[in-house]
LOGU-993187 format. One record per residue: residue number from 1; residue in three letters; x, y, z of N, C-alpha, C, O in turn. Coordinates in steps of 0.1 Angstrom, whole numbers, padded with zeros to 4 digits. Layout:
// residues N
pos | code | n_c1 | n_c2 | n_c3 | ca_c1 | ca_c2 | ca_c3 | c_c1 | c_c2 | c_c3 | o_c1 | o_c2 | o_c3
NUM | ala | X | Y | Z | X | Y | Z | X | Y | Z | X | Y | Z
...
// end
This chain:
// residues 148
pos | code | n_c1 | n_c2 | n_c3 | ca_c1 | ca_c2 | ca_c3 | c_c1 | c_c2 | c_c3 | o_c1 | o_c2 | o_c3
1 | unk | 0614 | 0462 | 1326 | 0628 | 0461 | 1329 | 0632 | 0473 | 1338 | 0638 | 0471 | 1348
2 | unk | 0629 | 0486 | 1333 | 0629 | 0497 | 1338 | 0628 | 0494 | 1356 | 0638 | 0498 | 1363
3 | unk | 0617 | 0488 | 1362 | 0613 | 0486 | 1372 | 0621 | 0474 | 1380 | 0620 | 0474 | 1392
4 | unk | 0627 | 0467 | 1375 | 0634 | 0462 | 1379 | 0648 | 0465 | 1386 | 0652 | 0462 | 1397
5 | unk | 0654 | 0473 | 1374 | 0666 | 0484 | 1377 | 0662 | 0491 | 1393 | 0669 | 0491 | 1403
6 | unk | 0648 | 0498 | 1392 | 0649 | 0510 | 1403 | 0651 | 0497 | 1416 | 0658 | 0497 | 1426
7 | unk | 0643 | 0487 | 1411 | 0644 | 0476 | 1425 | 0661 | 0474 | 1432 | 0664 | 0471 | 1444
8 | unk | 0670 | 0475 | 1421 | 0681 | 0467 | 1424 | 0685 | 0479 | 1427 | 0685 | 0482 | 1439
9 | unk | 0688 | 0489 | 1418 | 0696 | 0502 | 1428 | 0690 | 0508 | 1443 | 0697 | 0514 | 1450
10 | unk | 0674 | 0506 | 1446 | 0667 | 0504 | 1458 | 0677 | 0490 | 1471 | 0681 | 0491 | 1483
11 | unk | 0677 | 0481 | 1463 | 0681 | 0470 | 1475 | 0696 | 0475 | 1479 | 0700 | 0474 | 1491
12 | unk | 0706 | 0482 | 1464 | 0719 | 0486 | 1467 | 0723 | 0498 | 1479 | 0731 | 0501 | 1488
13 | unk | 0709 | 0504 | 1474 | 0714 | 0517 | 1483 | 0707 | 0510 | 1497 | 0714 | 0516 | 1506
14 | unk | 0702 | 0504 | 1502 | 0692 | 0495 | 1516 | 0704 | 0491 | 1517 | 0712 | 0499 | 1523
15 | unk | 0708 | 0480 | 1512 | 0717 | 0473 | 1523 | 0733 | 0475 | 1517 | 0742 | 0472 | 1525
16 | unk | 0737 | 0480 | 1503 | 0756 | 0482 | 1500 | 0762 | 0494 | 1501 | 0774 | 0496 | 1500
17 | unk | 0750 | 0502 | 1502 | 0756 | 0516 | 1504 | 0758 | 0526 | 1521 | 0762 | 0537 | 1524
18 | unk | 0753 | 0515 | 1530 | 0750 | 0518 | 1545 | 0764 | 0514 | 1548 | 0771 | 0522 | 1554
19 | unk | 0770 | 0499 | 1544 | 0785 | 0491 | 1543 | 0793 | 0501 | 1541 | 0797 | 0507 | 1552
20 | unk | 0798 | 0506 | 1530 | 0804 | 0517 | 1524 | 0808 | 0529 | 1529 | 0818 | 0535 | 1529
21 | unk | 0791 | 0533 | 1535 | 0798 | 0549 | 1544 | 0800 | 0539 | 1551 | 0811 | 0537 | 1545
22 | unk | 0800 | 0528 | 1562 | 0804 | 0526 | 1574 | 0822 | 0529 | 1572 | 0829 | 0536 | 1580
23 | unk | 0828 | 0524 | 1561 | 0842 | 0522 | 1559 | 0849 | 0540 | 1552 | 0860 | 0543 | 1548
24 | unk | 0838 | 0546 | 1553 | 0842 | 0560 | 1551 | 0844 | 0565 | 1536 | 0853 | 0573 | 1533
25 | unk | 0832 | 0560 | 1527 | 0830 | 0561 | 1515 | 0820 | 0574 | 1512 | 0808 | 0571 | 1517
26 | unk | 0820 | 0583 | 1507 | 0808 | 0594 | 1506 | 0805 | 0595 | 1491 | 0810 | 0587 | 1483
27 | unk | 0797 | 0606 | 1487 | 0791 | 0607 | 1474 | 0781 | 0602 | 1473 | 0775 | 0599 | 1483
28 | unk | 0774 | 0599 | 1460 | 0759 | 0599 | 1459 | 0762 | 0586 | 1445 | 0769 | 0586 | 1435
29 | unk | 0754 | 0576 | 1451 | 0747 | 0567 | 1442 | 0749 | 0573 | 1426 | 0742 | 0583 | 1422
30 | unk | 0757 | 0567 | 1418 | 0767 | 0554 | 1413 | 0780 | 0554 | 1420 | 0786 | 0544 | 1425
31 | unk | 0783 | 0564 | 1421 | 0800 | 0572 | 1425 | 0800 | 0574 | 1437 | 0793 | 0581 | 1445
32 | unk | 0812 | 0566 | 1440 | 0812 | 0570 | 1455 | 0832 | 0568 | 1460 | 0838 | 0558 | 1456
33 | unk | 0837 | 0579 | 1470 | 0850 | 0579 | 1470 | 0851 | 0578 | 1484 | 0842 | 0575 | 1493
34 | unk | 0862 | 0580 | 1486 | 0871 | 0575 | 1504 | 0886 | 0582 | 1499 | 0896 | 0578 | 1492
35 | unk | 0884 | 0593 | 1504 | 0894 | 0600 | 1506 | 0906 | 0595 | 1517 | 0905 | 0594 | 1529
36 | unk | 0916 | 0594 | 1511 | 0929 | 0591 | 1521 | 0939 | 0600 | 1523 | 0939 | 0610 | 1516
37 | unk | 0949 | 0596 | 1532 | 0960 | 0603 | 1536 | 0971 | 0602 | 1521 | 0979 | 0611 | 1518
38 | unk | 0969 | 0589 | 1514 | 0979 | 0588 | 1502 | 0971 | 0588 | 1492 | 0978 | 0589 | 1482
39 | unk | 0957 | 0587 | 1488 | 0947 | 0587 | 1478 | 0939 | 0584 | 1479 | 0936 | 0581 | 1491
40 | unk | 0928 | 0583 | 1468 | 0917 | 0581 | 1469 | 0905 | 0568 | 1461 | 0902 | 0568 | 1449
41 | unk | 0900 | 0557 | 1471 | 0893 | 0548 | 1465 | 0881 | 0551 | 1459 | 0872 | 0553 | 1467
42 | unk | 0879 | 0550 | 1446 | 0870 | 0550 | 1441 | 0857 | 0537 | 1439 | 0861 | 0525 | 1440
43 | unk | 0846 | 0540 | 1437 | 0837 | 0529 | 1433 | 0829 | 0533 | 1424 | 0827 | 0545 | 1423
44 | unk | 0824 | 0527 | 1416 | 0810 | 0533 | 1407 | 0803 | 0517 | 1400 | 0808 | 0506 | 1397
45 | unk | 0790 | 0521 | 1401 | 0783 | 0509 | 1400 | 0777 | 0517 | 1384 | 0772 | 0528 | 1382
46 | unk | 0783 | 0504 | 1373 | 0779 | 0507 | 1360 | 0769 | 0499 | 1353 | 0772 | 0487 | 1353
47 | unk | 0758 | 0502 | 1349 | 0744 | 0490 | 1346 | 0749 | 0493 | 1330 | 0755 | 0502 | 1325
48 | unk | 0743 | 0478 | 1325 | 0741 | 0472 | 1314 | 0729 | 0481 | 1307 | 0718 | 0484 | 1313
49 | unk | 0733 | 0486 | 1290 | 0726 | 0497 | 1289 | 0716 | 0488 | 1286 | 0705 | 0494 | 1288
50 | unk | 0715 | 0479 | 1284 | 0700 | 0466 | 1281 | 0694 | 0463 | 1290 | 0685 | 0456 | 1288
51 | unk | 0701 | 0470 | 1306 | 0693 | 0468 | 1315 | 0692 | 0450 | 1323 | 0694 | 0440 | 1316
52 | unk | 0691 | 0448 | 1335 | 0693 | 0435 | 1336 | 0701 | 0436 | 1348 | 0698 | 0434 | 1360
53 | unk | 0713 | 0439 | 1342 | 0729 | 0439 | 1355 | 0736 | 0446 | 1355 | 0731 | 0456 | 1349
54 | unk | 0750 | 0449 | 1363 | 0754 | 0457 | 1365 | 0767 | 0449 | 1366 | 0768 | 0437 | 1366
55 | unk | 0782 | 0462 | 1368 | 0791 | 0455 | 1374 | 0797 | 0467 | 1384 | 0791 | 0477 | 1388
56 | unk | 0806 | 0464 | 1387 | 0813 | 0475 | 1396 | 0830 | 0475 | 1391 | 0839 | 0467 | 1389
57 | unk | 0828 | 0488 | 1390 | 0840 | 0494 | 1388 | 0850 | 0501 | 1401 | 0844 | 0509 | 1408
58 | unk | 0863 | 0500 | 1406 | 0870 | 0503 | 1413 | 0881 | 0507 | 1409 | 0887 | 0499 | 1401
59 | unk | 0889 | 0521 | 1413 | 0903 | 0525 | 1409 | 0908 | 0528 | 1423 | 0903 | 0523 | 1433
60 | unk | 0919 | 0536 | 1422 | 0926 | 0542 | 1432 | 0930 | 0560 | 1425 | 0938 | 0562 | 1416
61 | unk | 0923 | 0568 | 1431 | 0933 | 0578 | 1421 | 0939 | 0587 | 1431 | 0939 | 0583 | 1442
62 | unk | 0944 | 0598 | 1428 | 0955 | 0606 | 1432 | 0949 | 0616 | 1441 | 0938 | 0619 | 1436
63 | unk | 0952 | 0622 | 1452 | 0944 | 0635 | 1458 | 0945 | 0647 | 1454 | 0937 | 0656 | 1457
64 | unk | 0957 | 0648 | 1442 | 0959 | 0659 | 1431 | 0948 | 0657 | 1420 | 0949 | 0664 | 1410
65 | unk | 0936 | 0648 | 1422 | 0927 | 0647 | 1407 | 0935 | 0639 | 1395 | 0945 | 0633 | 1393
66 | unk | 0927 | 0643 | 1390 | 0933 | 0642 | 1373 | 0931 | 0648 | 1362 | 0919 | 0650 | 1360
67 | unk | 0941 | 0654 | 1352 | 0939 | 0660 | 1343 | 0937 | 0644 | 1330 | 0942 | 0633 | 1330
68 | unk | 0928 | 0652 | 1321 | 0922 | 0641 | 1309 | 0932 | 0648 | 1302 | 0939 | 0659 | 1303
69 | unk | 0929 | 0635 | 1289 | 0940 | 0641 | 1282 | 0936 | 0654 | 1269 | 0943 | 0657 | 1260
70 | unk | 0923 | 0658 | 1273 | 0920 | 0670 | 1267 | 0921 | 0683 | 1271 | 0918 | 0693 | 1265
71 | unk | 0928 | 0681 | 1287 | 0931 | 0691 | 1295 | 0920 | 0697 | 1306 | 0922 | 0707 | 1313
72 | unk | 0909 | 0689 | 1307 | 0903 | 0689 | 1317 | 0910 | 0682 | 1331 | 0916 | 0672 | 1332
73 | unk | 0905 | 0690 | 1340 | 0912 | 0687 | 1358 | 0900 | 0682 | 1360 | 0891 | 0688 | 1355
74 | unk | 0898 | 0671 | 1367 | 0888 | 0667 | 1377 | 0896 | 0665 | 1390 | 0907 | 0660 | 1392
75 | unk | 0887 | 0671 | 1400 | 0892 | 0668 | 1416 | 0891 | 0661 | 1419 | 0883 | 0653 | 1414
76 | unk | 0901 | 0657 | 1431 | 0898 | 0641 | 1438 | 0886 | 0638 | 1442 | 0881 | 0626 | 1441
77 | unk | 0875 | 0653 | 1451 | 0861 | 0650 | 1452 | 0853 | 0648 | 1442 | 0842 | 0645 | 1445
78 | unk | 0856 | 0648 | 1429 | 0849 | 0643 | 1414 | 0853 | 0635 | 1409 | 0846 | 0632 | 1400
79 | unk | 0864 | 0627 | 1412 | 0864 | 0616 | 1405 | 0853 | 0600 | 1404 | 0847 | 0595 | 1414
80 | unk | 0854 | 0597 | 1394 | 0845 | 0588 | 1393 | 0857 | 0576 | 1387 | 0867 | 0578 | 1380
81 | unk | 0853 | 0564 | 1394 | 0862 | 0552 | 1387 | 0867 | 0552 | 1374 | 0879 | 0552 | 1370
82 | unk | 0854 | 0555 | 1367 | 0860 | 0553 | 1352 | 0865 | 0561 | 1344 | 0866 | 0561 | 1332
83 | unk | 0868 | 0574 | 1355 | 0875 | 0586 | 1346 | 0891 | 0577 | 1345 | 0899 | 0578 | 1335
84 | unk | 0894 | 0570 | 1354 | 0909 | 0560 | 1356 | 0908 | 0553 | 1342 | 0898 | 0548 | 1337
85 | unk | 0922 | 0555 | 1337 | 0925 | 0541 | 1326 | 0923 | 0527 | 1330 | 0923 | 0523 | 1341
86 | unk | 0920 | 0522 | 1320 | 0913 | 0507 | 1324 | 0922 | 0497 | 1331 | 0918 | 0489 | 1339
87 | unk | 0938 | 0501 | 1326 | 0949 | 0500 | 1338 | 0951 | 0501 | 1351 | 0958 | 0495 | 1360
88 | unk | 0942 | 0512 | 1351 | 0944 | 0519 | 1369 | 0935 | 0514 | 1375 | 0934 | 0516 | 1387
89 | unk | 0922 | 0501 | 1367 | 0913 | 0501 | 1375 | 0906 | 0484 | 1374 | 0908 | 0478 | 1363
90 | unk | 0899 | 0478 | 1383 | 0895 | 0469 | 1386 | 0882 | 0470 | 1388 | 0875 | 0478 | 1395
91 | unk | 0876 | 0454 | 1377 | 0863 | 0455 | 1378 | 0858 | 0445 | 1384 | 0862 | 0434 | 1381
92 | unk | 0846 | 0446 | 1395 | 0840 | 0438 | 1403 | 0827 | 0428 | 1398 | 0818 | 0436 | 1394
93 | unk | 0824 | 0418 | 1398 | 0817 | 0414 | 1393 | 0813 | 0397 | 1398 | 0821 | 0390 | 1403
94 | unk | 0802 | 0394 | 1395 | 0796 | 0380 | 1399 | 0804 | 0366 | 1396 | 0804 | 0356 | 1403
95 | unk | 0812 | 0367 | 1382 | 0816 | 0359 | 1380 | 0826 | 0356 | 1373 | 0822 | 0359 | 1361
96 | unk | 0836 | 0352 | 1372 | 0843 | 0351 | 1360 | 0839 | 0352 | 1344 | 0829 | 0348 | 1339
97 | unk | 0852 | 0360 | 1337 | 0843 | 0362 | 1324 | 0844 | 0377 | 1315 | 0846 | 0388 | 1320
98 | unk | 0843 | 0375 | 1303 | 0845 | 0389 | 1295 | 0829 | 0400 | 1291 | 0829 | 0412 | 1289
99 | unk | 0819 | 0391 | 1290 | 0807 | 0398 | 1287 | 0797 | 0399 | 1300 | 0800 | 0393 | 1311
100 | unk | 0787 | 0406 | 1298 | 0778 | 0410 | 1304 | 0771 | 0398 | 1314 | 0764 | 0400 | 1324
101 | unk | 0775 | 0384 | 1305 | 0765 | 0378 | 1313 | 0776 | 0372 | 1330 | 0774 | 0362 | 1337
102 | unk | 0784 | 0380 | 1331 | 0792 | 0375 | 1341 | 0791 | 0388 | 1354 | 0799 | 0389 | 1362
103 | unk | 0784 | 0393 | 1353 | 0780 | 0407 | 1357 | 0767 | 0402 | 1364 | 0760 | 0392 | 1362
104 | unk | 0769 | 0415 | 1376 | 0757 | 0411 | 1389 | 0743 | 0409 | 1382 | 0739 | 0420 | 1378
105 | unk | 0735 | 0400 | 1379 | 0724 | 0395 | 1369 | 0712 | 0396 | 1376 | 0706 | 0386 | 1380
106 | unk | 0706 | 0410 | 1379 | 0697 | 0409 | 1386 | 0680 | 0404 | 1379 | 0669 | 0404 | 1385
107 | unk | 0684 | 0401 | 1362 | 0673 | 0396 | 1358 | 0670 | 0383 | 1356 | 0662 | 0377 | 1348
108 | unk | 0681 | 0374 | 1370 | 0681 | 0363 | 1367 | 0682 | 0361 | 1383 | 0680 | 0349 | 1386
109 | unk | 0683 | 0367 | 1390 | 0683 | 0367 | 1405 | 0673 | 0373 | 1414 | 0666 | 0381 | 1407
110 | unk | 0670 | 0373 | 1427 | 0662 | 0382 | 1436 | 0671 | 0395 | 1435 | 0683 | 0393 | 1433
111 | unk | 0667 | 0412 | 1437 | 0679 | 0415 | 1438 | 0686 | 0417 | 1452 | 0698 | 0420 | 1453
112 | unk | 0675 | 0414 | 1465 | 0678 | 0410 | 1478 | 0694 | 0401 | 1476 | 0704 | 0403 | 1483
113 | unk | 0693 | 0391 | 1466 | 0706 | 0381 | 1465 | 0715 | 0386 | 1459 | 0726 | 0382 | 1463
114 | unk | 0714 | 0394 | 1448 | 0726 | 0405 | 1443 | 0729 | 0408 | 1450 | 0741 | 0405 | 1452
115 | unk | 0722 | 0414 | 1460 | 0730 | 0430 | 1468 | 0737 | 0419 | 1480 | 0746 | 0424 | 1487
116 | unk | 0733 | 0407 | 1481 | 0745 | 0402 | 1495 | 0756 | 0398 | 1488 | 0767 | 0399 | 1494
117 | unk | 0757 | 0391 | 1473 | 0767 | 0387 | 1466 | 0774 | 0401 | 1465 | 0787 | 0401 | 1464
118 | unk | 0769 | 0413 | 1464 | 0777 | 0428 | 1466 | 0786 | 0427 | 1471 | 0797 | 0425 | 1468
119 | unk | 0778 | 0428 | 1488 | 0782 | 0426 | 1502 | 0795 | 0417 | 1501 | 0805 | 0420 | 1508
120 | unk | 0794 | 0408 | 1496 | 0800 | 0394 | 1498 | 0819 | 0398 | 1490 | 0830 | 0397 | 1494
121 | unk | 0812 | 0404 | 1476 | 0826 | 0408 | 1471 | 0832 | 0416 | 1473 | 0844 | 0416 | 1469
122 | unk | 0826 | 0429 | 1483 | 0833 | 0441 | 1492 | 0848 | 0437 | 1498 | 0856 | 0447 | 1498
123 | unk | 0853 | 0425 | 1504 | 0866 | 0422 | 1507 | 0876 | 0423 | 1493 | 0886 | 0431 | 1493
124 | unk | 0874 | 0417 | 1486 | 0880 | 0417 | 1472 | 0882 | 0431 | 1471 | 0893 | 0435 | 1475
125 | unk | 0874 | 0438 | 1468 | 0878 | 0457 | 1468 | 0885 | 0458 | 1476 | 0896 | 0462 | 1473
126 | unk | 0884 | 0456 | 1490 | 0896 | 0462 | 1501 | 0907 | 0455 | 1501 | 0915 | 0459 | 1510
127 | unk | 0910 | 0447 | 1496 | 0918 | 0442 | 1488 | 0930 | 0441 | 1479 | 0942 | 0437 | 1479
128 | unk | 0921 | 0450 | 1468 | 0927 | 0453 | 1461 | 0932 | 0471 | 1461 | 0942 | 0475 | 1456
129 | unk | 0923 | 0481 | 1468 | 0929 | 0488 | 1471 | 0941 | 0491 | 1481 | 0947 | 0502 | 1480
130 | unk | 0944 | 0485 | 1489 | 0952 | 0482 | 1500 | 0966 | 0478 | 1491 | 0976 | 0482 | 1496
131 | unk | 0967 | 0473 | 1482 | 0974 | 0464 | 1476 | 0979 | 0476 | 1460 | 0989 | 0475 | 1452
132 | unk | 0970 | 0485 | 1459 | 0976 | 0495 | 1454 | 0981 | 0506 | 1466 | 0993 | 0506 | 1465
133 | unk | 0978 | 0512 | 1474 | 0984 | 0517 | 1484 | 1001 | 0515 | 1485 | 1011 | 0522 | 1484
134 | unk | 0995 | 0498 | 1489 | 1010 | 0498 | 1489 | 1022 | 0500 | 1479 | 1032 | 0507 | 1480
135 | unk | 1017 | 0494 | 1468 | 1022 | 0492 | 1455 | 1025 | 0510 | 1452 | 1034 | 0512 | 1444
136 | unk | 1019 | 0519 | 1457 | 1024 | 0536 | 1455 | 1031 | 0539 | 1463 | 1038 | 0548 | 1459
137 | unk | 1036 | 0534 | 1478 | 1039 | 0538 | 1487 | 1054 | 0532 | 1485 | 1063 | 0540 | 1485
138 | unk | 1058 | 0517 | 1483 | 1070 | 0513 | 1474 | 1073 | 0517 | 1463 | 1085 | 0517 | 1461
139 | unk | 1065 | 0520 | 1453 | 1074 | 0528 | 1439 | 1075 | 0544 | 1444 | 1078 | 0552 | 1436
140 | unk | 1072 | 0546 | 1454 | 1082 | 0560 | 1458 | 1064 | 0572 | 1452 | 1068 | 0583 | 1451
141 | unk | 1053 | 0571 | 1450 | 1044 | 0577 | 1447 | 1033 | 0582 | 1454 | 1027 | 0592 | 1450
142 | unk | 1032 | 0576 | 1465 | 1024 | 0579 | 1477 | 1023 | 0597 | 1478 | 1033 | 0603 | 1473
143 | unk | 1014 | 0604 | 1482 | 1011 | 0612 | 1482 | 1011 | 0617 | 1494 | 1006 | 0611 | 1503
144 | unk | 1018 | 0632 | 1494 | 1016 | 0633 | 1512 | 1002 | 0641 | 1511 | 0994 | 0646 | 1502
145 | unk | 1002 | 0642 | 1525 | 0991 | 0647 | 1533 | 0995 | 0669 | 1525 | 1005 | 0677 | 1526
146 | unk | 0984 | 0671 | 1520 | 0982 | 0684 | 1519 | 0985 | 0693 | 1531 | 0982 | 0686 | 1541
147 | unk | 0987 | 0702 | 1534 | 0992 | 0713 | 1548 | 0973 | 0716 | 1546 | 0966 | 0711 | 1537
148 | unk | 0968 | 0724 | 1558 | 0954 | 0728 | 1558 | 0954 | 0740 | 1556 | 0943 | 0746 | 1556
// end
């Protein structure tokens, strides 16, 4: 199974992580951000601890970071999706559905075919972060641009 995994995060970084920087996403394989003028999109690709699949996680968070509620700060360059409440955040996935088996199933697929079904659901993410954007920029939350 083990080997299979390195295959699928191999096909992701080949062909979904080249997409990604193209749209101005950086960081390093799971985590990856896109800094903006009003915030920042997050991604993180979360595997099944049994190995198999994966899904994807997406937020939007703040360019002020976030403090947890133990009083740790993380920066906007450290955030990871799932530091976001499960509220703040949207999860990407193969199929409709509440368990695992609705999740990108690379033990049941080529993972060449995962990674275009990736590819394929990348609109849905820009999507939905555009659609929080706005949704901050009408409730009056939008973030300005920092002085340099």
């Amino acid at each position: 199974m083990k080997q299979d995994r390195e295959a699928m995060v191999s096909a992701l970084k080949k062909h979904v992580l080249p997409a990604l920087r193209s749209v101005g996403f950086k960081g390093s394989f799971p985590h990856l951000r896109r800094m903006k003028v009003d915030g920042v999109d997050l991604i993180s690709f979360q595997f099944d601890k049994w190995e198999g699949g994966f899904v994807i996680e997406i937020a939007r968070g703040s360019l002020d970071g976030l403090k947890t509620h133990w009083g740790l700060h993380v920066s906007a360059g450290k955030l990871r999706a799932w530091d976001l409440h499960p509220d703040r955040r949207r999860r990407i996935q193969a199929r409709e559905g509440s368990g695992t088996d609705a999740w990108f199933r690379f033990d049941e697929e080529p993972v060449t075919r995962i990674a275009q079904q990736v590819l394929d659901s990348l609109p849905e993410a820009e999507s939905w972060w555009q659609a929080k954007a706005q949704q901050g920029a009408q409730e009056g939350r939008a973030i300005k641009p920092r002085a340099s």
